[in-house]
C-alpha positions, 0 to 999 in steps of 0.5 A: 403825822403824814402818810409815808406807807408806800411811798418810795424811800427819797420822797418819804424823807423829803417829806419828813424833812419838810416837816422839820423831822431830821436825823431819821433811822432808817432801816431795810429789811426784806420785801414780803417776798424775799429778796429783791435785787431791783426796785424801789425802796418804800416805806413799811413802816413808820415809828416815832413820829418819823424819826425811825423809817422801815422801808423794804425794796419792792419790784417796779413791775408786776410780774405778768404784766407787759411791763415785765422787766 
């Protein structure tokens, strides 16, 4: 099976769908640090050779960095 960990949620289900891996569960829970209202869905998680995906929504920027938002 493919490596999805980390990849954003849209590019993970390509991914999957390219493998001819369709009708996937895909659920969200909280970022490690709690909640974040803002950022980019990423695969967690990956069971059942694909079919069930757990994402969690991580920031886009590092806090600290000049790229703080």
């Amino acid at each position: 099976m493919m490596n999805l960990l980390g990849l954003p949620l849209d590019v993970a289900v390509q991914k999957l769908h390219e493998a001819d891996i369709h009708d996937i569960d895909i659920k969200e829970i909280s970022s490690p640090r709690g909640y974040t209202p803002r950022g980019t869905l990423r695969v967690v998680r990956v069971e059942n050779g694909g079919k069930i995906v757990t994402c969690a929504r991580f920031p886009d920027t590092i806090r600290g960095t000049d790229d703080e938002r």
